[in-house]
Kinemage of the C-alpha trace (Angstrom):
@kinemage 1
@onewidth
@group {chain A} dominant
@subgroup {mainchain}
@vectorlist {calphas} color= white
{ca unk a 1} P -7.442 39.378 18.567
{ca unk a 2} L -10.104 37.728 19.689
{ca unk a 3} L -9.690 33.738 21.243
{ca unk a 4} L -12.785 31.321 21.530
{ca unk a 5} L -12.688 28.078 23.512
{ca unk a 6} L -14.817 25.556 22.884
{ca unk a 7} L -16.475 23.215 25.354
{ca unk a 8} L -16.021 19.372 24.982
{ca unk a 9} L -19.579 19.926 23.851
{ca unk a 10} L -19.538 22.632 21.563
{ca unk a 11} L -15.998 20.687 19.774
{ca unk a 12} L -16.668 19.931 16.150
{ca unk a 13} L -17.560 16.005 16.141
{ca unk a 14} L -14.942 13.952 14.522
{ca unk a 15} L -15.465 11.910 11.103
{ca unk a 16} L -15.424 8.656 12.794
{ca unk a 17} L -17.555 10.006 16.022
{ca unk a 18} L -20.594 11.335 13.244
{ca unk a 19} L -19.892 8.346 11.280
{ca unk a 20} L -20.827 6.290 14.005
{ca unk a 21} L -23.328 8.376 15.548
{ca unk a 22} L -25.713 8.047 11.540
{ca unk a 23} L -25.047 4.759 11.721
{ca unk a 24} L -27.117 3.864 15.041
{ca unk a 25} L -29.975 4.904 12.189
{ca unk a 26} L -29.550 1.012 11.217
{ca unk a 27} L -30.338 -0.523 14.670
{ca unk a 28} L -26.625 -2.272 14.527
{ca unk a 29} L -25.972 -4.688 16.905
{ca unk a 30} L -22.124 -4.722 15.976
{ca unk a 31} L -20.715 -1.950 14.862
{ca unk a 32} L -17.108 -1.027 14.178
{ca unk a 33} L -15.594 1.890 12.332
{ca unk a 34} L -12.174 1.697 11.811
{ca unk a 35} L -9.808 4.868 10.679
{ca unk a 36} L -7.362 3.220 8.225
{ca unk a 37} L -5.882 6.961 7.043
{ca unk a 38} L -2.835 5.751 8.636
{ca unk a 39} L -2.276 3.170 6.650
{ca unk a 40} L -2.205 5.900 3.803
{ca unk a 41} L -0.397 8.647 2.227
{ca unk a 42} L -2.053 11.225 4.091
{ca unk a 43} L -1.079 13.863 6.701
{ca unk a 44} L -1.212 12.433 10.321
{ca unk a 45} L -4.117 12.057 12.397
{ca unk a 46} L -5.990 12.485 9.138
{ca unk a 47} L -9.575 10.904 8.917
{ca unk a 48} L -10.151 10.267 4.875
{ca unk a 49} L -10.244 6.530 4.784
{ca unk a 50} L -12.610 4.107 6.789
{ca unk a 51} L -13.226 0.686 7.226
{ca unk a 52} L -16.804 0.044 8.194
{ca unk a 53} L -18.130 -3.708 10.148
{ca unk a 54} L -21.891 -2.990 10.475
{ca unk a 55} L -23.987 -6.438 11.667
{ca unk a 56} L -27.674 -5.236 11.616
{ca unk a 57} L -31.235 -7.119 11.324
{ca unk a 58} L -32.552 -4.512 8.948
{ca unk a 59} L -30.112 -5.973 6.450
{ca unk a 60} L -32.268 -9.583 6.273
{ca unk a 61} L -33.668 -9.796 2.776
{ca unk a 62} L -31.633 -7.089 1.049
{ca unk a 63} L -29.164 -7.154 -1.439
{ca unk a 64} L -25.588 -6.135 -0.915
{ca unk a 65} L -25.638 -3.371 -3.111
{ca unk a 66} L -28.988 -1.791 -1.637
{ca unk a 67} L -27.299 -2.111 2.067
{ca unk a 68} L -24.403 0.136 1.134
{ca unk a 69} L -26.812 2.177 -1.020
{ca unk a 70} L -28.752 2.625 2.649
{ca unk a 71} L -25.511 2.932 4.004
{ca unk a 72} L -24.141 5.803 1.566
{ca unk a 73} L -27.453 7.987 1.959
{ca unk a 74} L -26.775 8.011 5.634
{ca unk a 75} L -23.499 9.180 5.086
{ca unk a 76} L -23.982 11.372 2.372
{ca unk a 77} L -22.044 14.334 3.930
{ca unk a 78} L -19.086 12.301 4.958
{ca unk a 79} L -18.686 11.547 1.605
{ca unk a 80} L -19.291 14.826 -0.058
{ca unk a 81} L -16.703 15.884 2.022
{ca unk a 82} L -13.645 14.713 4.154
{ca unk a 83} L -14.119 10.623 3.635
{ca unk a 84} L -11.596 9.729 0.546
{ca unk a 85} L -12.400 6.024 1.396
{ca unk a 86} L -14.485 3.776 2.796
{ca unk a 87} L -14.838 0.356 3.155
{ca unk a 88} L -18.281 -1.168 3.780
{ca unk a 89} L -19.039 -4.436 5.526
{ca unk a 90} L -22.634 -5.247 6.479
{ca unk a 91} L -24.077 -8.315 7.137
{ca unk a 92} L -27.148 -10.072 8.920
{ca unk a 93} L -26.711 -11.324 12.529
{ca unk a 94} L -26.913 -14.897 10.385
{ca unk a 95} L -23.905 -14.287 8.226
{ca unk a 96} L -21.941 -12.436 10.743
{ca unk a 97} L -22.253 -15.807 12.713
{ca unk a 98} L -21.061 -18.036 9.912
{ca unk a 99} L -18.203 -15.919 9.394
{ca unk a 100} L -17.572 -16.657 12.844
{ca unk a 101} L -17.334 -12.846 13.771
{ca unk a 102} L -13.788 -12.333 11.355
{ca unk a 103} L -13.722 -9.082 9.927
{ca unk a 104} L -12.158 -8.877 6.134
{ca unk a 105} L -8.322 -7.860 5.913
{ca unk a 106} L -8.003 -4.501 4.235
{ca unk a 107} L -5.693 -4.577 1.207
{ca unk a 108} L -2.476 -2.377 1.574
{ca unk a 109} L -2.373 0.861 0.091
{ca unk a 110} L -1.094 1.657 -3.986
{ca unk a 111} L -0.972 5.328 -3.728
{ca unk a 112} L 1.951 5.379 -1.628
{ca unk a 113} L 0.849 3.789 1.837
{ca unk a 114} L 2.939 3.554 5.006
């Protein structure tokens, strides 16, 4: 039997760490993804659902729908694969500010949620 050790480099990237890594694509100047699996019925140390804070310029001028439309096509992969959930809040520097930096509650789980 063969055994193969991977590097810290050569370690598959986690769902949160590429999540955040496509995400620099929108030039955010707050960004916070948050793994909210636990809160599910899911195995431990799963990563299917994700809560997403994204305060970015590029967002000025656009509807709501077409920044998680931008949003989705960045993380087209995630969601064709491991991501069950996610939970998208973008906003302009502007309306981050008048929401005085307060991130939305997430609503407890239906399907069975710890």
């Amino acid at each position: 039997m063969e055994v193969l050790f991977l590097s810290p480099s050569e370690a598959p990237m986690s769902v949160q760490a590429s999540i955040e890594a496509k995400l620099q694509a929108l030039e955010p100047s707050m960004l916070l993804v948050e793994n909210e699996s636990h809160k599910h019925h899911v195995p431990p140390n799963s990563e299917t659902h994700f809560k997403v804070t994204l305060v970015s310029e590029r967002f000025g001028g656009m509807l709501p729908v077409k920044r998680h439309q931008q949003i989705y096509a960045l993380l087209a992969d995630e969601l064709a694969g491991p991501v069950h959930a996610l939970a998208l809040h973008p906003y302009t520097p502007e309306e981050w500010a008048a929401r005085g930096g307060e991130r939305p509650d997430s609503p407890n789980c239906r399907g069975g949620g710890r």
